[in-house]
N, C-alpha and C positions, 0 to 999 in steps of 0.2 A: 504493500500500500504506500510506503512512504518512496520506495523508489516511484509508482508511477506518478507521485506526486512532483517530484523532483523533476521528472521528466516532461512531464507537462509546464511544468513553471519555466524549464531550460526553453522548451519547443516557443511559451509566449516572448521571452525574451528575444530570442534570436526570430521570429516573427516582427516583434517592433522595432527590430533594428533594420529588419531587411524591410521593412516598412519606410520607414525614416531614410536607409539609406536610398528608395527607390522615388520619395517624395524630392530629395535633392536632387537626385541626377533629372526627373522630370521637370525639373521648377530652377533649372539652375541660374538662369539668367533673372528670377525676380529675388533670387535669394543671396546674390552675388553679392550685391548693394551691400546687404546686410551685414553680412560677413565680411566684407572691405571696413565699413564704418565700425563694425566689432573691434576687430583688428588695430583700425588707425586708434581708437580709444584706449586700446589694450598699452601701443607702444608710446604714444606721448603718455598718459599715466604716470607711466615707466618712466619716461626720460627727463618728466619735469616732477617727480617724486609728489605725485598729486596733486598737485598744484591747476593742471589742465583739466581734472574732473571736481572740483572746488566748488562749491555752490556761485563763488560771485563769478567764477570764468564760464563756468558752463550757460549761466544767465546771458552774460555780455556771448556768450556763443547764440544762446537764441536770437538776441536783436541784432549782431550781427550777419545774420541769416535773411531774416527776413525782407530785407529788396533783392539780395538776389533768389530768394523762393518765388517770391510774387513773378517773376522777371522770365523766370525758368517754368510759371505755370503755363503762361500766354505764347513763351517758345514751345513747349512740348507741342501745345496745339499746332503751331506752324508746323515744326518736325511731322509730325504725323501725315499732314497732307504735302510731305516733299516740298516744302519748300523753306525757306532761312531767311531769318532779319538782323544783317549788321548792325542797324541801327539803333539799336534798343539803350544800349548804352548813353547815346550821346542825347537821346530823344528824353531820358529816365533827367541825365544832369542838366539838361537844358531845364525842362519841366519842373525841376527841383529850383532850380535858379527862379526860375519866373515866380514861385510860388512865394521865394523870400525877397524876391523884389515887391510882391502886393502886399506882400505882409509890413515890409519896412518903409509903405507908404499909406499905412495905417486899415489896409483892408481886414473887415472879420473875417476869422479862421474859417466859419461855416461857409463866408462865401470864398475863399481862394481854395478848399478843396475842392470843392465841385467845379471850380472854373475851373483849375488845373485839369481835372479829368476827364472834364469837356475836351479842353484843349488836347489830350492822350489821343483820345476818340479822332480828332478830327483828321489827325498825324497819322492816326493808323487808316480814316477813311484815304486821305490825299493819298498812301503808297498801296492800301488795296486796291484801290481804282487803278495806276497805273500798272497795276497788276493783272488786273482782271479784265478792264477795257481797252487800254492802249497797248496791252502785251507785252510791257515791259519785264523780262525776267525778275526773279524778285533777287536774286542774287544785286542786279546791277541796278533797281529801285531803292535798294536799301544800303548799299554801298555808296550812293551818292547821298542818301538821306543821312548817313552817316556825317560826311565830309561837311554838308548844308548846316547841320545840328551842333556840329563839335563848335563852325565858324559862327554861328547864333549863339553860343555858350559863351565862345571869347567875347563877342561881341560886347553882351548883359553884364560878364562881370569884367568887363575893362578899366571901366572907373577906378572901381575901388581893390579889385583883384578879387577879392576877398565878400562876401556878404554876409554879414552879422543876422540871425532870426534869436529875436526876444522872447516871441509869445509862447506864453508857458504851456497853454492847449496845443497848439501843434508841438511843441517839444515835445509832450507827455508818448506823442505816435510810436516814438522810437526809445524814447528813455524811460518812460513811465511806466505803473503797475494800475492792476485794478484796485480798486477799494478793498477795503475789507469789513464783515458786516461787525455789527455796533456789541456785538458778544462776544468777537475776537480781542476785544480793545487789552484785555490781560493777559492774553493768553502768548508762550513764548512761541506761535505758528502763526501762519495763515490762513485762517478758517476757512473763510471761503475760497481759495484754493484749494483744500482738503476737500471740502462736499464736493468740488467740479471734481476732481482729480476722483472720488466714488463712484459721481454720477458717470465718468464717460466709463467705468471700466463694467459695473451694471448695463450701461446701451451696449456697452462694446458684446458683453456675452452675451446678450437679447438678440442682439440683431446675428449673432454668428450662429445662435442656437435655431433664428427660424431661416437664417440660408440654410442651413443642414440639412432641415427639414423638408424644406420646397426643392433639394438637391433628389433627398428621399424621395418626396413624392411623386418624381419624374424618371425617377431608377438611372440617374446620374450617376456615375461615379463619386463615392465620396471617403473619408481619412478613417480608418477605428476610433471608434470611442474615446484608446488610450491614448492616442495622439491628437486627438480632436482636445480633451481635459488638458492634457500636457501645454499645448498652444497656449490655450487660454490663459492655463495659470503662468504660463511663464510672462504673456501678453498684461498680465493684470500685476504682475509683480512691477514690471517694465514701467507702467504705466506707474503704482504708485511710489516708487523708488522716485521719477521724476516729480513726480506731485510734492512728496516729501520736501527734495529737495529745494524745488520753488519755495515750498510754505514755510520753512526754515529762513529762507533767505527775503525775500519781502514779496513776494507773490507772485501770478501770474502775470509775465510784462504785454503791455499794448497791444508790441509787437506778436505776441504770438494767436494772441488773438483776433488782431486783424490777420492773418497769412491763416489760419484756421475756417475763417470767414469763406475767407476767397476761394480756399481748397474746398471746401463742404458745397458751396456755388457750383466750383468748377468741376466735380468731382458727380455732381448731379448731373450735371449737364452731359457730360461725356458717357454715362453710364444708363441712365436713363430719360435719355428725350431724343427725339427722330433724329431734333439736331445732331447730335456728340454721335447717332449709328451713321451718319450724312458724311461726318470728318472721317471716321475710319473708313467707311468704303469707297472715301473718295481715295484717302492716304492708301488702299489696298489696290485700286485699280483705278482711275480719274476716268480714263475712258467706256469702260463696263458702268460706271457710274453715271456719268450722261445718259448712258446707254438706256439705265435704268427708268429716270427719270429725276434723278438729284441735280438739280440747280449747283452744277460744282460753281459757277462764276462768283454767284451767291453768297455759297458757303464762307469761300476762299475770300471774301470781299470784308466778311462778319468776321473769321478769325482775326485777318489783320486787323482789324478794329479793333479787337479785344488786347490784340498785341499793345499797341497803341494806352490801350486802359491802363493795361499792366505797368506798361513804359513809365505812364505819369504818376502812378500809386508809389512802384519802384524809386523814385526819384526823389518822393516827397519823406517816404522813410527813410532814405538817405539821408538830405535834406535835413531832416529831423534828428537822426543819430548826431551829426558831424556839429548839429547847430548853428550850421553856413553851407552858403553854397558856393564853390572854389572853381576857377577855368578848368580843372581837373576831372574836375567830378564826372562820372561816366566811363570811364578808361579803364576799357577792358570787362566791360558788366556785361558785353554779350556772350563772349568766350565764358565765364563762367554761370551764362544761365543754358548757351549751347552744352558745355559742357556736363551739370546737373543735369541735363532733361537725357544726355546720352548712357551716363552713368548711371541715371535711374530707371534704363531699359527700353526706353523710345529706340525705335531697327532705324539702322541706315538707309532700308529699304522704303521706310515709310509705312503707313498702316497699323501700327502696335507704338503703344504708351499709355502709363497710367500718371495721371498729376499724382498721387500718392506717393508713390514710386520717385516723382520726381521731387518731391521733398528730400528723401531720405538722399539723393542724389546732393541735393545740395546743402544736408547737412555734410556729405564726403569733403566736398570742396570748401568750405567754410571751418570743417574741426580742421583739414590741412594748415587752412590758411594761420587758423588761429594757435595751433599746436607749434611751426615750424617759427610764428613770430614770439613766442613763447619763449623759446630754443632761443633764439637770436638770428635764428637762420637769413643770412643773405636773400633781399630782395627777386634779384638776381637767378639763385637758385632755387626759391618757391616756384618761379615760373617754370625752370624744365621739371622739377615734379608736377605739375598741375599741367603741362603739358603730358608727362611719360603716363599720369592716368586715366587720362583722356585718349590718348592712343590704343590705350591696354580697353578700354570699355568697348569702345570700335571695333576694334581687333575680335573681344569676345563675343562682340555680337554678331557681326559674322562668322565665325568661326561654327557658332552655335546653329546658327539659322543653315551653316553648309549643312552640318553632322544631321539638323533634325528635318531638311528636304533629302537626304542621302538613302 
């Protein structure tokens, strides 16, 4: 009896392992991310003797994240439907500029955000249209939108070089925390980070417990039990380990909230509404998709626009972070929102990518950046690593997509 017990318990192990080992090699490409960013957390750690996972740096990691996540939501959309925007960069610092030139001529904050994002909109309608109607490649629509935007940047802060933003309400975009409710006021935490930090891990195994089910109910493939539990709880640990961490240190900042916003938006939209099935089967085949009857002109016209949104959102939590806006600003933000949206599994080929995905993407690029400045690492030398992982993401992506049409 107790052998076949033994034998049985051997046979579930080596089941959940060959399990687990067959869920990586099928899932390897959304699991990579993960594992990369594992990794880079494991070795600065390491090299900066905790100092890189520290409540105040891992904070200033969120808000330094968040214009290039926004920036990499609106590129993922581009990527998908095969096509690229140089100019997001210079569109994001111009628009950031504009926003602290009204501000320092006394405009309310309520009305320069929604002008500025007006203004995002309008930048992305002028290069989708030459997109879309005048057939300008978007390679060489945005490469000169580029060049037009950097010389509008010099232009705005010529004067002074430099522009000063005062107001505390838009400061708060990028440096600021939520409140916290009037029961916390003793307490050594953040309350109301603590409930959010409950409440998403509660929706989070709600919503995973009734996919399972409707996976069920269609006799879909789906994970054991002991792996489907496993997930979760490691999911829910994840989740409050970070929760903690914020509430310990002064809460949930702005930024993570607005870039939450936007993902949960963008996130709907691509997963569930005609629109977001329109971009991927145009991204999948453009011509079978006319074919069909999708308005690719259309579609392609609305992305860029959103690009555009992102551009001006991106720019103003810049803006925000820096508390000015500099002839600099913008250099180099599209390379790393290209880079995030590829790293977070957007194909070269077009047609595949999740914004989710492209978050974690550009937390890769962002704990780099922040980890290697950390170190003291050479300017210099952050770019050929944030180049050599950016090659390696391309590289696997192909590689993958050979092995898995093979």
């Amino acid at each position: 009896m107790k052998t076949e017990k033994t034998t049985t318990s051997r046979q579930g192990k080596e089941g959940l392992a060959a399990e687990v080992a067959s869920l990586l090699v099928k899932n390897i490409r959304d699991y990579a991310m993960y594992i990369a960013l594992a990794v880079i957390f494991l070795i600065f750690s390491i090299a900066t003797n905790g100092l890189f996972v520290s409540s105040r740096n891992l904070i200033n990691l969120v808000n330094q994240t968040g214009y290039v996540a926004v920036l990499a939501i609106g590129m993922t959309l581009i990527l998908i439907i095969k096509h690229i925007d140089l100019s997001i960069g210079f569109v994001a610092g111009f628009l950031g500029a504009v926003a602290a030139i009204l501000l320092m001529n006394g405009w309310n904050v309520w009305i320069v955000i929604p002008v500025v994002l007006l203004c995002g909109v309008l930048v992305g309608v002028y290069q989708g249209f030459l997109v879309t109607k005048i057939k300008v490649p978007a390679f060489v629509t945005t490469l000169a939108g580029m060049f037009m935007f950097r010389g509008l940047l010099s232009m705005v802060t010529a004067g002074t070089g430099t522009i000063i933003v005062r107001d505390r309400t838009f400061l708060q975009l990028s440096n600021g925390y939520i409140p916290d409710l009037p029961w916390g006021a003793n307490l050594d935490f953040h309350l109301l980070t603590l409930i959010v930090g409950i409440g998403l891990v509660f929706a989070m195994i709600y919503s995973q417990v009734k996919h399972r089910q409707s996976l069920k109910r269609y006799d879909f493939e789906t994970t054991s039990m002991s792996i489907f539990v496993i997930k979760q709880a490691a999911l829910s640990i994840l989740i409050m380990v970070v929760t903690w961490i914020m509430a310990t240190y002064r809460g949930i900042p702005w930024t993570a909230v607005i870039v939450s916003v936007v993902l949960l938006i963008y996130n709907f939209m691509l997963t569930k509404t005609r629109f977001g099935r329109h971009i991927y089967a145009i991204g999948g085949n453009a011509e079978a998709a006319e074919l069909s009857g999708i308005k690719v002109n259309r579609v392609t016209f609305l992305v860029f626009a959103s690009m555009g949104l992102m551009a001006a959102l991106g720019g103003m939590l810049y803006t925000s972070r820096l508390a000015s806006a500099t002839p600099t600003a913008g250099l180099g933000f599209e390379l790393d929102a290209i880079a995030s949206s590829y790293i977070g599994g957007v194909s070269v080929g077009g047609g595949v990518g999740r914004v989710t995905n492209t978050i974690v993407g550009a937390l890769v690029i962002m704990s780099l950046t922040n980890g290697m400045n950390l170190l003291g690492v050479d300017i210099s030398f952050q770019y050929v690593v944030k180049g050599a992982i950016f090659i390696l993401a391309v590289a696997f992506d192909v590689f993958t997509r050979k092995r898995g049409n093979a």
